[in-house]
C-alpha positions as CSV (number, residue, x, y, z in Angstrom):
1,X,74.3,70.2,88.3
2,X,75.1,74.2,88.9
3,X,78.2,75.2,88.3
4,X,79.4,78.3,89.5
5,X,82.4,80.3,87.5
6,X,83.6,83.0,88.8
7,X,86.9,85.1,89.3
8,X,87.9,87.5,92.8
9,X,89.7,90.4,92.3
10,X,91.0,93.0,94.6
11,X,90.1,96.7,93.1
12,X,93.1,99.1,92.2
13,X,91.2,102.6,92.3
14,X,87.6,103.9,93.8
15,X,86.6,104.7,89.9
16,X,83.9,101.5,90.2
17,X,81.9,103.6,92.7
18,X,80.9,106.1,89.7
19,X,79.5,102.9,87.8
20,X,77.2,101.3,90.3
21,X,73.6,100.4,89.5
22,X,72.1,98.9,92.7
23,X,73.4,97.9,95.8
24,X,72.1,95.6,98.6
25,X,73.1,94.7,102.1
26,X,74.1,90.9,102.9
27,X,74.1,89.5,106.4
28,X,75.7,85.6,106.1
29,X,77.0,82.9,108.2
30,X,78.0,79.8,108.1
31,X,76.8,76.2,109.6
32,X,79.4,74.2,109.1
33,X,82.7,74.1,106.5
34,X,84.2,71.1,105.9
35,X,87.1,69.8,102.8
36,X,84.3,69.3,100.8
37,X,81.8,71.8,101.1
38,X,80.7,75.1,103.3
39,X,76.7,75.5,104.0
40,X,75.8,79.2,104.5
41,X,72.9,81.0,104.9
42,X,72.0,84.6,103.6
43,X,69.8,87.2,104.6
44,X,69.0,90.3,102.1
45,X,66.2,92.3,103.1
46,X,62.9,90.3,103.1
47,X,64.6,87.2,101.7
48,X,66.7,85.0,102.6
49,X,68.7,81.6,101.2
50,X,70.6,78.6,101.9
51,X,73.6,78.3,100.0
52,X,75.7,75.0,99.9
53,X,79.1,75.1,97.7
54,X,81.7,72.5,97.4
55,X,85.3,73.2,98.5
56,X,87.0,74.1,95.7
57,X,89.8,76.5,94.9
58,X,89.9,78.4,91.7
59,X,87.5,79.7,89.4
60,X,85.0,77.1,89.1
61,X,82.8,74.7,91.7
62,X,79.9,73.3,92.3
63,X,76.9,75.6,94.3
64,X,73.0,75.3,94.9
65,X,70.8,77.6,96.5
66,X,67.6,77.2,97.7
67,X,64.8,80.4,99.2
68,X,64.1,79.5,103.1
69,X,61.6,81.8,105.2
70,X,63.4,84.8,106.8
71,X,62.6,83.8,110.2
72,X,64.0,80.5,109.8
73,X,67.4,82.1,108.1
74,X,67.4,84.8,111.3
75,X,67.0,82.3,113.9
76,X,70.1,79.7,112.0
77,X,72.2,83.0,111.7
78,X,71.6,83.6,115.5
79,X,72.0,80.1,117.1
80,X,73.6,78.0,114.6
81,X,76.2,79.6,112.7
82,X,79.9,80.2,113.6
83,X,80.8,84.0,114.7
84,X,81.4,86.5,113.3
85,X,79.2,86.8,110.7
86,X,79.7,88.3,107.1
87,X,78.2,91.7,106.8
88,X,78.8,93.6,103.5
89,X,77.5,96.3,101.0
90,X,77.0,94.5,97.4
91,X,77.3,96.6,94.4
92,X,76.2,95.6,91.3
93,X,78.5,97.3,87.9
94,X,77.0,96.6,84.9
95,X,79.9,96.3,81.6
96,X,77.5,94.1,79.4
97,X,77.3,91.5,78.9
98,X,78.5,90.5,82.9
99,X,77.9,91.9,85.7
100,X,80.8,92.7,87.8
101,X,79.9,92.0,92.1
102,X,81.7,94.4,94.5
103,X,81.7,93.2,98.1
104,X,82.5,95.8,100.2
105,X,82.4,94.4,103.9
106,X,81.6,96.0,107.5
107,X,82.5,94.6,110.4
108,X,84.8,92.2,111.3
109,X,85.8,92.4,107.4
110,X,85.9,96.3,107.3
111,X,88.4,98.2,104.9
112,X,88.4,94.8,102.5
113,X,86.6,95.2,99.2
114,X,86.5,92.7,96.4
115,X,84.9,92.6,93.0
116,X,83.6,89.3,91.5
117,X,82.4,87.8,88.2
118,X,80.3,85.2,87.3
119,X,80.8,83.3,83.9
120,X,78.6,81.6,82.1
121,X,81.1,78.9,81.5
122,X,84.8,77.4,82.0
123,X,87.3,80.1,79.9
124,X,85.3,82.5,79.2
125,X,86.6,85.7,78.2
126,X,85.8,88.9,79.8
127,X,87.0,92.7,79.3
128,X,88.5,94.0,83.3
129,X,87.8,97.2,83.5
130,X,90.9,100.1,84.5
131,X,89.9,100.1,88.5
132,X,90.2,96.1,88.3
133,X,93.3,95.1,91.1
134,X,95.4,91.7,91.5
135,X,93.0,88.4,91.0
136,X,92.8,86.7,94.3
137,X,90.1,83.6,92.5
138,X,93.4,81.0,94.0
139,X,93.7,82.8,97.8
140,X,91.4,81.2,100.0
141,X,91.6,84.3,102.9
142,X,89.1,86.0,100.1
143,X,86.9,83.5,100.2
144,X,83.7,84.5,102.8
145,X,83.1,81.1,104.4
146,X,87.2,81.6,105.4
147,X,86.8,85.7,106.2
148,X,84.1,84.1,109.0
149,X,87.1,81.9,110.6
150,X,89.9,84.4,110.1
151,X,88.0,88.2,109.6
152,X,90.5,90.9,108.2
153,X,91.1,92.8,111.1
154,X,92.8,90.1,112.4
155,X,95.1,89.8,109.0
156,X,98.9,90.8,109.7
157,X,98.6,94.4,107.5
């Protein structure tokens, strides 16, 4: 079974930007979303995935992800999956021994940027660094598969 663990967080300052190792580009949608689970599929690059994740609020859930061919993943992200799709800049901050994730979306989703962390299990600690925000891990409008059904520019600011 995989088990993902991982905590959202808005970001207080821009100071993370000095601390970034890598970044990539992500271009994701979504086939379906139901109460128990959302199927999405990624593109990064030359790669590409399928992603299926139960539907669960807070920190922890079940996810699996599987490599597909990139044509296949272009053609489901064009014909099958709902609109609009999640375009965003990831940014990878190393502060050992995690690896904080800082989505910083385009499109619909412009001006939104979150910071993740994955855990290695349930209650583990973890040091959050001074341009850490406000944890959003319990507010599903943070969560992509719901930022595809109700994209930020449409959020009452």
């Amino acid at each position: 079974m995989a088990l993902e663990v991982e905590h959202k967080f808005l970001l207080a300052n821009d100071a993370w930007r000095n601390e970034v190792e890598d970044s990539v580009i992500y271009k994701q949608g979504y086939l379906s979303g139901s109460p128990l689970s959302s199927i999405r599929v990624r593109i990064s690059a030359s790669q590409a995935w399928l992603n299926i994740k139960s539907a669960t609020i807070g920190t922890h859930r079940l996810e699996f992800e599987y490599e597909i061919p990139l044509a296949d993943a272009e053609q489901l992200l064009a014909e099958l999956c709902h609109k609009p799709l999640i375009e965003k800049v990831r940014h990878f901050v190393r502060r050992d021994p995690h690896t904080w994730e800082i989505d910083e979306f385009l499109g619909d989703n412009q001006g939104l940027i979150v910071a993740e962390i994955e855990l290695s299990q349930i209650g583990e600690s973890f040091a959050k660094p001074a341009w850490l925000g406000q944890e959003v891990t319990d507010d599903l409008r943070y969560y992509n598969n719901n930022l595809a059904k109700n994209p930020f520019k449409d959020w009452d600011k």
